[in-house]
LUMGULUM-878316 format. One record per residue (C-alpha): residue number from 1; residue in three letters; x, y, z. Coordinates in Angstrom, 2 decimals, decimal comma. Layout:
BEGIN
<pt NUM; "ALA"; <X; Y; Z>>
...
***
This chain:
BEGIN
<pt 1; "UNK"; <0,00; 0,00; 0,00>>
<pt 2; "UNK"; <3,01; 2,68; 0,84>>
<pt 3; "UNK"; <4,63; 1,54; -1,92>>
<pt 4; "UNK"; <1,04; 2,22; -4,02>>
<pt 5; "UNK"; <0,87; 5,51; -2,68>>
<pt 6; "UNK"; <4,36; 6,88; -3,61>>
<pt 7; "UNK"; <3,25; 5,05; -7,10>>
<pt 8; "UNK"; <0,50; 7,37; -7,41>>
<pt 9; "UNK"; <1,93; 10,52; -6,19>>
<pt 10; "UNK"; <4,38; 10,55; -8,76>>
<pt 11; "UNK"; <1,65; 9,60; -11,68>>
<pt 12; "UNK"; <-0,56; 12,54; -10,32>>
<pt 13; "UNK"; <2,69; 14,64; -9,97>>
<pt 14; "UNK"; <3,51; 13,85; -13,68>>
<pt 15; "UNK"; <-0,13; 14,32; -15,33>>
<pt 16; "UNK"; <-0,18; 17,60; -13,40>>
<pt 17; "UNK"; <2,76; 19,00; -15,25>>
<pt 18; "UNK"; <1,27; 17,82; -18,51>>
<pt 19; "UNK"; <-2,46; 19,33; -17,60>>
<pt 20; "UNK"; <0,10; 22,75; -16,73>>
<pt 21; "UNK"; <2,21; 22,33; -19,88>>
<pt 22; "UNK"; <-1,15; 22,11; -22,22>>
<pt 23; "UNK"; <-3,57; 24,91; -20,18>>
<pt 24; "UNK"; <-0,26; 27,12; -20,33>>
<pt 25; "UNK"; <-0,25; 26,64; -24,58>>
<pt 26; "UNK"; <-4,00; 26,93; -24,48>>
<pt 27; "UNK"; <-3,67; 30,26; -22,34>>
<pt 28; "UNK"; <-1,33; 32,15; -25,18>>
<pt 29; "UNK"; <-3,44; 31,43; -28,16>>
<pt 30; "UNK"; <-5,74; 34,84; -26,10>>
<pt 31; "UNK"; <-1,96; 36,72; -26,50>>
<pt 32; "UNK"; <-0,81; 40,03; -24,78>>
<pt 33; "UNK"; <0,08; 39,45; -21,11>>
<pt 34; "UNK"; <-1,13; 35,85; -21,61>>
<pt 35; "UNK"; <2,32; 34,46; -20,10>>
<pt 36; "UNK"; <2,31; 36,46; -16,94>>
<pt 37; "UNK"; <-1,45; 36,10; -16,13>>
<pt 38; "UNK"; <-1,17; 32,37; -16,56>>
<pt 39; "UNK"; <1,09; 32,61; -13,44>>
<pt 40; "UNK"; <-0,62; 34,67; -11,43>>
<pt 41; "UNK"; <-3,61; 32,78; -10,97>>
<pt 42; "UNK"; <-4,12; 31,30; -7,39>>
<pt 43; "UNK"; <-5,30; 27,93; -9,24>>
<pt 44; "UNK"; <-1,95; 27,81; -11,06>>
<pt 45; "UNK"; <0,39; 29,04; -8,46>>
<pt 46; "UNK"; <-1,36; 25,86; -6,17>>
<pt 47; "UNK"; <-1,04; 23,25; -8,97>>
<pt 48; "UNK"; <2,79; 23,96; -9,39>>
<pt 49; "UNK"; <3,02; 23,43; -5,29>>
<pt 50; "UNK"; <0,76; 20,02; -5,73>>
<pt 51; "UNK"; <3,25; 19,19; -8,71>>
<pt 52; "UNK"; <6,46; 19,61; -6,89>>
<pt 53; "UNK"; <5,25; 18,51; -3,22>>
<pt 54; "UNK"; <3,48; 14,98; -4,78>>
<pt 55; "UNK"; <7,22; 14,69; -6,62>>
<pt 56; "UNK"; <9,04; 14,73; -3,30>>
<pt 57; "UNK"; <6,36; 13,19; -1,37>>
<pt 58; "UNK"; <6,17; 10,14; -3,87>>
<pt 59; "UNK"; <10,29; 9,76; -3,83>>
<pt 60; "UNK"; <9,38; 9,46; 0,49>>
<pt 61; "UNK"; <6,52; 6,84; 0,12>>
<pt 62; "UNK"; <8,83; 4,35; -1,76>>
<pt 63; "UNK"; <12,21; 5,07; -0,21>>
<pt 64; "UNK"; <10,53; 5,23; 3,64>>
<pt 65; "UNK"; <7,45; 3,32; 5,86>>
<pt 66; "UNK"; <6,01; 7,29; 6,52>>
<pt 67; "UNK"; <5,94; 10,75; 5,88>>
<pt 68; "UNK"; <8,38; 13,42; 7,94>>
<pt 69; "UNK"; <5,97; 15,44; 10,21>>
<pt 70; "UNK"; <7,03; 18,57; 7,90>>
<pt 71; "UNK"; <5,58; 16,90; 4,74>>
<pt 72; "UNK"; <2,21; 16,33; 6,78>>
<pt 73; "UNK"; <1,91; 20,01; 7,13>>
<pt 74; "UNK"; <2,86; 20,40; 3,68>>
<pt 75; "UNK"; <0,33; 18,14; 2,25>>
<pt 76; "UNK"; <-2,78; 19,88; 4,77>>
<pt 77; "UNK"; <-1,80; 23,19; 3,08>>
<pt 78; "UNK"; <-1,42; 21,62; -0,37>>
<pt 79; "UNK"; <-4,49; 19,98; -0,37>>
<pt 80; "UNK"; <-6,41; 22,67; 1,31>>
<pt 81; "UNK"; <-5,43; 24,98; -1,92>>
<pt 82; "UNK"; <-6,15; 22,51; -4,38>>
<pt 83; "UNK"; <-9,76; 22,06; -2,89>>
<pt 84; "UNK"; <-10,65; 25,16; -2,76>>
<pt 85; "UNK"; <-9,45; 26,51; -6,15>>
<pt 86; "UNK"; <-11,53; 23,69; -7,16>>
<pt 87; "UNK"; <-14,68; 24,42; -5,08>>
<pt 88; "UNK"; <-14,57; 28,43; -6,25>>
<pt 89; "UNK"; <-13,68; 27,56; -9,84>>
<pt 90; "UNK"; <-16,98; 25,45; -10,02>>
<pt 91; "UNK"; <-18,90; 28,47; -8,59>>
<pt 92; "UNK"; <-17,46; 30,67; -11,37>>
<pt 93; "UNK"; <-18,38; 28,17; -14,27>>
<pt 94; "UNK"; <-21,96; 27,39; -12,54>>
<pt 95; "UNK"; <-22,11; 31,16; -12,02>>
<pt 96; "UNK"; <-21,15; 31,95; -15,72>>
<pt 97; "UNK"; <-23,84; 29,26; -17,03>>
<pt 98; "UNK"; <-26,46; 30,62; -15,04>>
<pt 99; "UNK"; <-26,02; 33,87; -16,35>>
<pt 100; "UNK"; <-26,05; 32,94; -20,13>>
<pt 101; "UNK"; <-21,91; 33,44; -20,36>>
<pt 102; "UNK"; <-20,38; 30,58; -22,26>>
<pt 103; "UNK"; <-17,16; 29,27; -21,05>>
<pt 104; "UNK"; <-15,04; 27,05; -22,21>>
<pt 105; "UNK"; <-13,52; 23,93; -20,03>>
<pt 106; "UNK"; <-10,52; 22,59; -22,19>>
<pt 107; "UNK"; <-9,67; 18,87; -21,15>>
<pt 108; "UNK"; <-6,08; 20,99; -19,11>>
<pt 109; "UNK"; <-8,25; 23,07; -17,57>>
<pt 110; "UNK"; <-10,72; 19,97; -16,16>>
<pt 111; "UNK"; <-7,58; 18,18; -14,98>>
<pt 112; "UNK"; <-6,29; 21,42; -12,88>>
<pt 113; "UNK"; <-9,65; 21,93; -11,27>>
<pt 114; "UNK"; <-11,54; 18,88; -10,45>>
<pt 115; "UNK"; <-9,12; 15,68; -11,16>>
<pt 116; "UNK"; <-5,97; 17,18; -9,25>>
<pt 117; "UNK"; <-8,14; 18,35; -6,17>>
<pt 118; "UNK"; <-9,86; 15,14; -6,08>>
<pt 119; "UNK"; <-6,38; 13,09; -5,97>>
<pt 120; "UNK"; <-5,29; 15,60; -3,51>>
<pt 121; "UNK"; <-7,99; 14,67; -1,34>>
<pt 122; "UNK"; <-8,05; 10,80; -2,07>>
<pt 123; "UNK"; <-4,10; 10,71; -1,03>>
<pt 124; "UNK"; <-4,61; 12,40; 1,78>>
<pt 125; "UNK"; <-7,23; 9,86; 3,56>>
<pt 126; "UNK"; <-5,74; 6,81; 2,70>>
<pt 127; "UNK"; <-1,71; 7,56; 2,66>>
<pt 128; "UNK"; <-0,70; 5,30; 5,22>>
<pt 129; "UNK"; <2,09; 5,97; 7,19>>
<pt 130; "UNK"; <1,30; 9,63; 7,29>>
<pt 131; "UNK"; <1,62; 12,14; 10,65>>
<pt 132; "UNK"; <-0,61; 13,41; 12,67>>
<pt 133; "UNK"; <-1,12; 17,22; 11,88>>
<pt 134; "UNK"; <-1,42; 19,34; 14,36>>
<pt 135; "UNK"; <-4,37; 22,17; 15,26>>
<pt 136; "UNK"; <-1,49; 24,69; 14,63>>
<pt 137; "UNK"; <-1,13; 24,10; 12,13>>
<pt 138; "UNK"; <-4,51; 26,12; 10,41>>
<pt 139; "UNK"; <-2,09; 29,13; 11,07>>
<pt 140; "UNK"; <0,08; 28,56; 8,37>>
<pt 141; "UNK"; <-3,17; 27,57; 5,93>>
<pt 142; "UNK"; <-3,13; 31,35; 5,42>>
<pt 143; "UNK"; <-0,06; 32,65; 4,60>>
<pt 144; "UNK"; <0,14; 31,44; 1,31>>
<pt 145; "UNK"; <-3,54; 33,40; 0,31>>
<pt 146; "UNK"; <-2,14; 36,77; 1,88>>
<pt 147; "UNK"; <0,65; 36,77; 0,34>>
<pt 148; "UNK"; <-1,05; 36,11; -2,88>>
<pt 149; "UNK"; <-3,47; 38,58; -2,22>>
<pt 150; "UNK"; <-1,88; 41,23; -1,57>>
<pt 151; "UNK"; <0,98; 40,20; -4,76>>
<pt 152; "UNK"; <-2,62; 40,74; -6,76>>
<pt 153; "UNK"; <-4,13; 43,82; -5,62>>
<pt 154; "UNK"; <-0,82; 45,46; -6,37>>
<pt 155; "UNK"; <-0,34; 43,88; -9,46>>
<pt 156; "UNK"; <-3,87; 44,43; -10,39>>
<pt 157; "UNK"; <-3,22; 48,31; -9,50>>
<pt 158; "UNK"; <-0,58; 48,31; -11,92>>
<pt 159; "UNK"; <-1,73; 46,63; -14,56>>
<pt 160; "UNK"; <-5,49; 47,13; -13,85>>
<pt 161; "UNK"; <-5,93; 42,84; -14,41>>
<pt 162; "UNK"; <-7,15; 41,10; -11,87>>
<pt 163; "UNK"; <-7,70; 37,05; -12,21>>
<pt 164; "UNK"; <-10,92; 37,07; -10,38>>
<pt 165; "UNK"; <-14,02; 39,23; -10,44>>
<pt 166; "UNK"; <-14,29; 39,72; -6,91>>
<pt 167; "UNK"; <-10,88; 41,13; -6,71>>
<pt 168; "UNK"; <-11,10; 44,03; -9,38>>
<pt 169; "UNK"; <-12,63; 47,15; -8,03>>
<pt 170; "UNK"; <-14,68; 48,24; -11,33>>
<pt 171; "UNK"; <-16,52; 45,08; -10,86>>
<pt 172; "UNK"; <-17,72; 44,90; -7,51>>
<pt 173; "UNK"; <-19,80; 47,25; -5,69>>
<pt 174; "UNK"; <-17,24; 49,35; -3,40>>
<pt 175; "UNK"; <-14,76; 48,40; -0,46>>
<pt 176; "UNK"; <-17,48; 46,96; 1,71>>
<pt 177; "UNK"; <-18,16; 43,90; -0,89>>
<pt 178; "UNK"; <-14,64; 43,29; -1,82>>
<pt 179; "UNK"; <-13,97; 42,76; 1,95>>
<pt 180; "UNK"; <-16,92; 40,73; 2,29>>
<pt 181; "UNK"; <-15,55; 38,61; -0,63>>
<pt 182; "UNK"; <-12,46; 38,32; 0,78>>
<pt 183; "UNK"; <-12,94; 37,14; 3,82>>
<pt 184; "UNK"; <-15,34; 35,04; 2,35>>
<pt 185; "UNK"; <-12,51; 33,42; 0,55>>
<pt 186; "UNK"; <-10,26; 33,52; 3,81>>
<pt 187; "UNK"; <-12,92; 31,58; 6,31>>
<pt 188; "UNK"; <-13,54; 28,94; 3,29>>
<pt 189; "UNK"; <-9,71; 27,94; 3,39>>
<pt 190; "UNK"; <-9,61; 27,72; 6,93>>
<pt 191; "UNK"; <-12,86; 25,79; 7,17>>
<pt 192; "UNK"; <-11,51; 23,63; 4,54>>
<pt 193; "UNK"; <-7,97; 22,97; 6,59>>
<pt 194; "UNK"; <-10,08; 22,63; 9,57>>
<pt 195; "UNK"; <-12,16; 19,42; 8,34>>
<pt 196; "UNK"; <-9,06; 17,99; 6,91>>
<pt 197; "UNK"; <-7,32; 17,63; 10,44>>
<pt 198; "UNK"; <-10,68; 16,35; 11,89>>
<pt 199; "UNK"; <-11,06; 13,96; 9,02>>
<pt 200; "UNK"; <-6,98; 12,47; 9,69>>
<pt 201; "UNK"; <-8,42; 11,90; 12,87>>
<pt 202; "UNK"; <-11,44; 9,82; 12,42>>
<pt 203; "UNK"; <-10,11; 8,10; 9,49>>
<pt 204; "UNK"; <-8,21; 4,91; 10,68>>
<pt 205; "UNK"; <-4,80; 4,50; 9,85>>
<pt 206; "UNK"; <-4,01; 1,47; 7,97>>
<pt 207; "UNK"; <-0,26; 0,77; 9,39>>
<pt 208; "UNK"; <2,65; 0,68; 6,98>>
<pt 209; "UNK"; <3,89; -3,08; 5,75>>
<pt 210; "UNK"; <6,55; -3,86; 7,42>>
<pt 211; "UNK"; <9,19; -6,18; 5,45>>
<pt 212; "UNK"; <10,30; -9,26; 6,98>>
<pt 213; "UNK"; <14,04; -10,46; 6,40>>
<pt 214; "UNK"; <14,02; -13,59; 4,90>>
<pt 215; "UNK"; <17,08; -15,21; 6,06>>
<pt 216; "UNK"; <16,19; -14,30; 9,81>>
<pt 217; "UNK"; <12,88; -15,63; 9,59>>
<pt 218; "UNK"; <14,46; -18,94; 8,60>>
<pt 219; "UNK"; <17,03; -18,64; 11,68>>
<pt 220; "UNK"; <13,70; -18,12; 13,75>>
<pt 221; "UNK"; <12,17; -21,38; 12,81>>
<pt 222; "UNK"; <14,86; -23,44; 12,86>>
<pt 223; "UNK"; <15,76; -22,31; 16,24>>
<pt 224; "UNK"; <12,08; -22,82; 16,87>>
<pt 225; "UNK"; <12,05; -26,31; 15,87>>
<pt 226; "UNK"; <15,77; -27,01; 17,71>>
<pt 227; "UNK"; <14,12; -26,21; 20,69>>
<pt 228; "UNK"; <10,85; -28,20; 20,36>>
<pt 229; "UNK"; <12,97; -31,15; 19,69>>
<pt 230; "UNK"; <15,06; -30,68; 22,89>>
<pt 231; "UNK"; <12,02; -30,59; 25,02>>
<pt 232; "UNK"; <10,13; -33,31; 23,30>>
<pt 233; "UNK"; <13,37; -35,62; 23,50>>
<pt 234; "UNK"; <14,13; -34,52; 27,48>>
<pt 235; "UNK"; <9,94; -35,17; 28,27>>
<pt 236; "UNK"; <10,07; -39,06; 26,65>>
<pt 237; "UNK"; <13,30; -39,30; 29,02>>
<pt 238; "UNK"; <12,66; -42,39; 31,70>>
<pt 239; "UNK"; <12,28; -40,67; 35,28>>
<pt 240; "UNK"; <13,04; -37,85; 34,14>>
<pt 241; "UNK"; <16,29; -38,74; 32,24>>
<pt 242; "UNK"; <16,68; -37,28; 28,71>>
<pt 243; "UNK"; <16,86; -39,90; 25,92>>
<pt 244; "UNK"; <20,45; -40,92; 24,34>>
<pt 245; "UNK"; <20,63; -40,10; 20,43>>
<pt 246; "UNK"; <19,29; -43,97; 19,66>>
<pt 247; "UNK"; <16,73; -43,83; 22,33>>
<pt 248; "UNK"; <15,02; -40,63; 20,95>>
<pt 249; "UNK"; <15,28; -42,11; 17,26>>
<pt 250; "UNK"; <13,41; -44,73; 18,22>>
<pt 251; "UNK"; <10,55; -42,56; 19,67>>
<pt 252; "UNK"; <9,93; -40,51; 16,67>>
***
């Protein structure tokens, strides 16, 4: 099963740089800034982090029986990101379709948004061998969004481009709705990293094989069976006497 796991995290790993790779080539054909604004999406930024971090952790899973306690952390955060770009991308496109807007879904684009977030969340409930994450850890789940965020707004003031409606001023009502957006966003994420830790800790572990040396295995049941001789020879023993060599070939 670990060895299954560190399989998969390297498969996922490598279709996620190929779903990148092709979403990046379908991203120029719109031109201008197309390179740059690829990047600074939040979905984009998070599947490069997935990428890299299911790498490492699948090079872990096969070399060692379970995770280091940093790459537990890791993976909350990781996953965390990938669900909810997922979650809010769905909104968008249900949002869009509701509204009469047509948008398009390329197969790169499905595999970023609902087949890498729902890996993310399959490895992390039945990864054996992985750590117990601690309730501190929802501290560090936003870092990553802040310093996004604010990377945006100042980007966005610069280039007047935002990647998300609810983030450009011209196309929400004033200050009062982008915060309420915003900390929308914020609460979701650690809501999200919340229920992860509480899942880790209803979901049973499943402990990691543990490999069994062949050769001492053998010494163990030989040594076994030596000593269930001895006692078998030293019980058919008259009064109490063990048996000589003939005697106790004789009783077999």
């Amino acid at each position: 099963m670990r060895k299954a796991s560190g399989i998969g995290r390297l498969v996922a790993a490598a279709s996620g740089t190929l779903a990148l790779a092709l979403h990046l080539l379908y991203s120029l054909g719109s031109g201008g800034a197309a390179l740059p604004n690829f990047f600074s999406y939040f979905t984009m930024q998070s599947a490069i982090v997935a990428v890299i971090l299911w790498s490492i952790g699948g090079l872990v899973a096969l070399r060692s029986a379970t995770d280091p306690s940093w790459l537990g952390t890791a993976r909350l955060l990781v996953t965390t990101y990938q669900l909810v770009s997922g979650v809010v991308y769905t909104i968008i496109v249900a949002e869009a379709v509701a509204q009469g807007i047509s948008i398009q879904v390329p197969l790169s684009s499905q595999v970023l948004h609902y087949w890498m977030p729902a890996y993310a969340l399959l490895d992390w409930l039945i990864t054996t061998g992985r750590p117990r994450v601690p309730w501190g850890s929802l501290g560090f789940a936003l870092v990553f969004p802040l310093a996004w965020g604010a990377f945006t707004m100042i980007r966005g003031s610069l280039l007047g481009w935002y990647p998300y409606f609810f983030l450009d001023p011209y196309l929400v009502s004033g200050p009062q709705e982008f915060a309420a957006y915003s900390l929308t966003v914020l609460a979701f994420i650690v809501v999200i990293a919340a229920l992860l830790i509480l899942v880790d800790r209803l979901v049973p572990q499943r402990p990691p094989s543990v490999q069994v040396d062949r050769s001492a295995r053998t010494e163990r049941l030989e040594a076994a069976s030596r000593s269930l001789d001895d006692l078998i020879v030293t019980q058919l023993g008259e009064r109490g006497r063990p048996l000589t060599a003939d005697e106790a070939h004789q009783n077999r």
